[in-house]
C-alpha positions in Angstrom: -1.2 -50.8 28.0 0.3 -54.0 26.5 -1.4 -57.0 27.3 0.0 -60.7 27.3 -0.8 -64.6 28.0 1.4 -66.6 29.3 1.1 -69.8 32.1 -2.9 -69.8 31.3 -3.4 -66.3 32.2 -4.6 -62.7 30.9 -2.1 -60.5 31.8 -2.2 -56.2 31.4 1.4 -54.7 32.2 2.4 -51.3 32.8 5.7 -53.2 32.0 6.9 -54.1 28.3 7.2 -58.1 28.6 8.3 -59.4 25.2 9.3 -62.5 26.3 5.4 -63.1 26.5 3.0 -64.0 23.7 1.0 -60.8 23.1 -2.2 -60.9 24.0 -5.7 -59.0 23.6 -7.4 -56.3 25.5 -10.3 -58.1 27.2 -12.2 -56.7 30.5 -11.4 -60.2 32.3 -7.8 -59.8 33.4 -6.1 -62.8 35.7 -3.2 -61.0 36.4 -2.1 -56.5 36.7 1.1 -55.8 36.8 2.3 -52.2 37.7 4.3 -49.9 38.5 4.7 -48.7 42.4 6.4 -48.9 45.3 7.2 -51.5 47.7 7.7 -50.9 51.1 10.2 -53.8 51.9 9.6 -55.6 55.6 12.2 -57.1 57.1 14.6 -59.4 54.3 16.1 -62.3 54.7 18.5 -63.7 51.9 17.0 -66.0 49.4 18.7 -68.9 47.6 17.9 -67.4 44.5 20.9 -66.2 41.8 20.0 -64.0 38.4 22.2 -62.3 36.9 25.5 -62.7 39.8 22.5 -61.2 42.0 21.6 -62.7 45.3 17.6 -62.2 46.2 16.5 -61.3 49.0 12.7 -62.1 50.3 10.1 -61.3 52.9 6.3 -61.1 54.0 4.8 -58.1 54.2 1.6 -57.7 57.5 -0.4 -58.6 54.9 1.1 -62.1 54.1 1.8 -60.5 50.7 4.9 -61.8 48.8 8.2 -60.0 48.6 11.7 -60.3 46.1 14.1 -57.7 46.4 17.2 -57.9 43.8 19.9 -55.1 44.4 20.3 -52.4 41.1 17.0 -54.1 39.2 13.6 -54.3 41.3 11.4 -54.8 44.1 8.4 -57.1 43.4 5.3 -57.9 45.8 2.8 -60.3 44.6 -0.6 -59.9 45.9 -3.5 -62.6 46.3 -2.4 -63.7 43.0 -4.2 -60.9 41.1 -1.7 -58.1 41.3 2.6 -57.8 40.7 3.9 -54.2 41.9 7.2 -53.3 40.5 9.6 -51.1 41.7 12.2 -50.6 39.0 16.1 -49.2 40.3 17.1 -50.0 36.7 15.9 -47.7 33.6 17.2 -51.3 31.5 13.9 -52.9 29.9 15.3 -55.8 29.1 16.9 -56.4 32.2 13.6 -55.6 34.0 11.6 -57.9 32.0 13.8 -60.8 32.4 13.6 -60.7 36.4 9.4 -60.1 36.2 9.0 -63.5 34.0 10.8 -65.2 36.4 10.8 -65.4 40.2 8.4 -62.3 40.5 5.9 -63.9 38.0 6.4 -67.2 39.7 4.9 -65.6 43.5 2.1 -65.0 41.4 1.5 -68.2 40.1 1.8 -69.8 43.5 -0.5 -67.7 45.0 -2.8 -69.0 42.3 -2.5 -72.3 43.5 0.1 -73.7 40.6 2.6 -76.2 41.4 5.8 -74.8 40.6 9.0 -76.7 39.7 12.4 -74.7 38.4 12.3 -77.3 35.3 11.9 -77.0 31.4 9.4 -78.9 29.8 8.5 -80.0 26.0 5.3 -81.7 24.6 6.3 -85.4 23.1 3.5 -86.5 21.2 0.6 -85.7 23.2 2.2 -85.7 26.6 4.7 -83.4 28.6 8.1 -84.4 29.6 10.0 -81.8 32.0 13.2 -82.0 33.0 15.5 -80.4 36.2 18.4 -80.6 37.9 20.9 -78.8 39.7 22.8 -75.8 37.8 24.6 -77.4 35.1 22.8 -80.5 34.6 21.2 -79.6 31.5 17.3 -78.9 31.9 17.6 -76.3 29.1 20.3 -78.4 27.3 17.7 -81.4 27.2 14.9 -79.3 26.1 16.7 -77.8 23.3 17.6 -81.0 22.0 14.4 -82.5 22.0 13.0 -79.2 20.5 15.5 -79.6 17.8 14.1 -83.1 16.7 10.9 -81.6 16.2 9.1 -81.7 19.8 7.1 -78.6 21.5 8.6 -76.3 24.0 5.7 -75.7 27.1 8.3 -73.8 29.4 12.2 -72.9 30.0 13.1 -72.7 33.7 9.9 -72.0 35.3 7.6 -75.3 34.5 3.4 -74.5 36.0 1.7 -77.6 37.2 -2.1 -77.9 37.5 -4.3 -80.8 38.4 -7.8 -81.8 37.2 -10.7 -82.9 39.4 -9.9 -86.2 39.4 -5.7 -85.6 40.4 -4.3 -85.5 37.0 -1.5 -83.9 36.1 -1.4 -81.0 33.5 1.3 -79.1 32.2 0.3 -75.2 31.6 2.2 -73.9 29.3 4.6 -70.6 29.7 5.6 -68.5 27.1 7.8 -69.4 23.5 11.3 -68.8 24.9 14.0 -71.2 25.6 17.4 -70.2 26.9 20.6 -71.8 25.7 24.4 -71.7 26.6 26.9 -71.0 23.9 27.9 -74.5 23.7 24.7 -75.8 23.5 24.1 -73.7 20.5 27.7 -75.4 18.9 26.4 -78.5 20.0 23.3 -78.7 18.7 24.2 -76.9 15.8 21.7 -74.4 15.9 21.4 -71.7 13.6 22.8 -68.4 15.4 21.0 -65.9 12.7 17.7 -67.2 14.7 19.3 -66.4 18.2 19.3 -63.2 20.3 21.9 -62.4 23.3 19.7 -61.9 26.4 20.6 -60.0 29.6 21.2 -63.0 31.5 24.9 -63.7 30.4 27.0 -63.1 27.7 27.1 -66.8 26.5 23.4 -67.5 26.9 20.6 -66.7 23.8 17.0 -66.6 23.1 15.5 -68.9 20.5 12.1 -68.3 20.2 10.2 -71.3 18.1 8.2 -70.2 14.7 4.6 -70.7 14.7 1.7 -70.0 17.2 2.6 -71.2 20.9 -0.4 -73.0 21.9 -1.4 -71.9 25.7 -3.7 -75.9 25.6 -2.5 -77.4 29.0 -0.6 -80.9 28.2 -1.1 -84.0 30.2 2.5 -84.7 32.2 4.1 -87.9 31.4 7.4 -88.0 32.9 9.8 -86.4 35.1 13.5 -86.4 35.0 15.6 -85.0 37.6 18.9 -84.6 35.5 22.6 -85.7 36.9 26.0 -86.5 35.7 27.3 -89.0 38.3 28.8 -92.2 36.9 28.4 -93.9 39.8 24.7 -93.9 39.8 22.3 -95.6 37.2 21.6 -94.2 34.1 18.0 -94.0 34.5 16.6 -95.1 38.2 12.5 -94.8 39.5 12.5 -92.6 42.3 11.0 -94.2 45.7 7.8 -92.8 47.2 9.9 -91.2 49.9 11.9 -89.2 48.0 9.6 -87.6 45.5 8.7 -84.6 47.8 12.0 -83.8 49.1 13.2 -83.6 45.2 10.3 -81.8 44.2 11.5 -79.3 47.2 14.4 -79.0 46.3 13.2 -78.2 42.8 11.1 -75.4 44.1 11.8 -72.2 42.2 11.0 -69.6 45.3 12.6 -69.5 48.9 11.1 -72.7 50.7 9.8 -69.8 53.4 7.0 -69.5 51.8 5.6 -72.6 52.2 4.3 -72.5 55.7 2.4 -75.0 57.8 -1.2 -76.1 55.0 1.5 -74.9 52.1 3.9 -77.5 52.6 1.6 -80.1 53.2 0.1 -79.2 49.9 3.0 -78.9 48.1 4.0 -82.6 48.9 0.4 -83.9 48.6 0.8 -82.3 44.9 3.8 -83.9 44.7 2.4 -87.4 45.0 0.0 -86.3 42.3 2.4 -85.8 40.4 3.8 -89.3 40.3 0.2 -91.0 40.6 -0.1 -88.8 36.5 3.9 -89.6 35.5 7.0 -91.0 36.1 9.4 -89.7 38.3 13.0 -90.5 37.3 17.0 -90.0 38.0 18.5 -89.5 34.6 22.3 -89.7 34.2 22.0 -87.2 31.2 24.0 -88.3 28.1 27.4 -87.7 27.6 28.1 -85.9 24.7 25.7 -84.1 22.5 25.5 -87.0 20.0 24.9 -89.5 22.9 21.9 -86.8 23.9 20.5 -86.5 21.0 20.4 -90.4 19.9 18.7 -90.4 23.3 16.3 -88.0 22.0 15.5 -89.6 18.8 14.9 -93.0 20.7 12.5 -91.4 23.1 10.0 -90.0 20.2 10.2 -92.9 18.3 8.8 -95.0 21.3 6.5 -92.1 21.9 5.2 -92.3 18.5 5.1 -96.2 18.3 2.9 -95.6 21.8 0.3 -93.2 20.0 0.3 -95.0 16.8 -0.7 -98.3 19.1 -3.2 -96.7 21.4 -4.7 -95.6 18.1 
């Protein structure tokens, strides 16, 4: 049985996961997933989109959580220890691409993690994460500030974790990044290092050389990514509107948050901006405009370190 690490976990899998770092056999597991079945409850639809696919979501007597995609999988997460699968697709790839996202992500919230449907890249010493709504360029941003030289931590599903004393942390995922096809002209990355993957036939896998480090990162910033002209290029966001864009930055059906869940998520929320910034960023025009953006943010961040040095 393979086993993996990925979001701070130990992970054994019935399931061949390769977007995951590999990991080793040890009698302390976090996380099991397997194969079974899943008795679906009554399913409501979700807001949730892979692959052209609409999810659809439920709780099971237990409180147990359920995703149901049509042709791929059923997936119930249980008490944060366990992820049943039930596969209606014999495509491995496929299959693996919807358990590292959504399904793995019931998991982490049953764990306690803070989920935002973001990307997020080390600077220095600290973590930057950007998201937006579809199109707005999370991944874009990401890969141009992994291009310069920077860290990725996570590609659509960003973990949050705080300390004993309310500080932020960004755990990292697994060493994937997912990038359109004019990103990749954009950016002028090399294509011999890219691989098509499942999710659309103008999206690729780069997955950065050298070890990815699983070391939680302190957050620093948050940029909720737009391309209106008519609002500031960069603008703080006001105490009253950091939960509801957190929300709406959640990467499972809002549902699932009930009654002492939502009032954590937005007390995590506010922990969030007592550890970072919380910003509207009109993102760049242009990839050159993006990535002289880029350049200018690690150069402050390096002047920072250099000084606090």
């Amino acid at each position: 049985m393979p086993f993996y690490k990925a979001y701070g976990l130990t992970i054994s899998s019935e399931i061949e996961l390769p977007e995951l770092t590999p990991g080793q056999k040890t009698a302390e597991i976090d996380l099991a997933i397997i194969k079974g079945e899943v008795i679906l409850p009554k399913l409501k639809k979700a807001p949730i989109h892979r692959r052209g696919i609409r999810a659809l979501f439920g709780q099971d007597e237990e409180e147990n959580l359920i995703l149901h995609w049509d042709g791929v999988a059923d997936f119930k997460a249980v008490k944060g220890e366990k992820l049943i699968v039930s596969a209606h697709t014999e495509d491995k790839n496929l299959l693996s691409l919807f358990v590292v996202s959504e399904a793995l992500a019931m998991i982490l919230f049953q764990k306690g993690y803070f989920l935002l449907h973001a990307s997020a890249v080390k600077i220095g010493n600290e973590a930057w994460c950007f998201m937006g709504n579809p199109g707005a360029g999370k991944s874009t941003t990401a890969a141009a500030f992994i291009k310069a030289g920077c860290t990725l931590l996570s590609d659509d599903l960003t973990a949050i974790k705080f300390d004993d004393k309310g500080k932020a942390y960004i755990i990292p995922g697994y060493p994937q990044l997912k990038i359109w096809d004019n990103t990749v002209n954009g950016l002028s990355y090399d294509r011999a290092v890219l691989e098509p993957v499942s999710e659309g036939v103008n999206k690729f896998s780069y997955k950065p050389e050298g070890v990815f480090s699983q070391e939680a990162v302190p957050l620093s910033d948050i940029f909720f990514l737009h391309k209106a002209n008519n609002r500031p290029a960069l603008q703080a966001l006001k105490p009253s509107e950091i939960p509801i864009e957190t929300l709406k930055n959640f990467p499972l059906p809002i549902a699932f948050l009930k009654k002492k869940l939502m009032e954590s998520h937005f007390t995590q929320s506010f922990l969030c901006a007592k550890s970072s910034g919380m910003w509207r960023k009109r993102r760049p025009a242009g990839f050159s405009k993006l990535e002289k953006w880029v350049d200018e943010s690690i150069a402050l961040s390096t002047d920072s370190i250099e000084y606090v040095s």
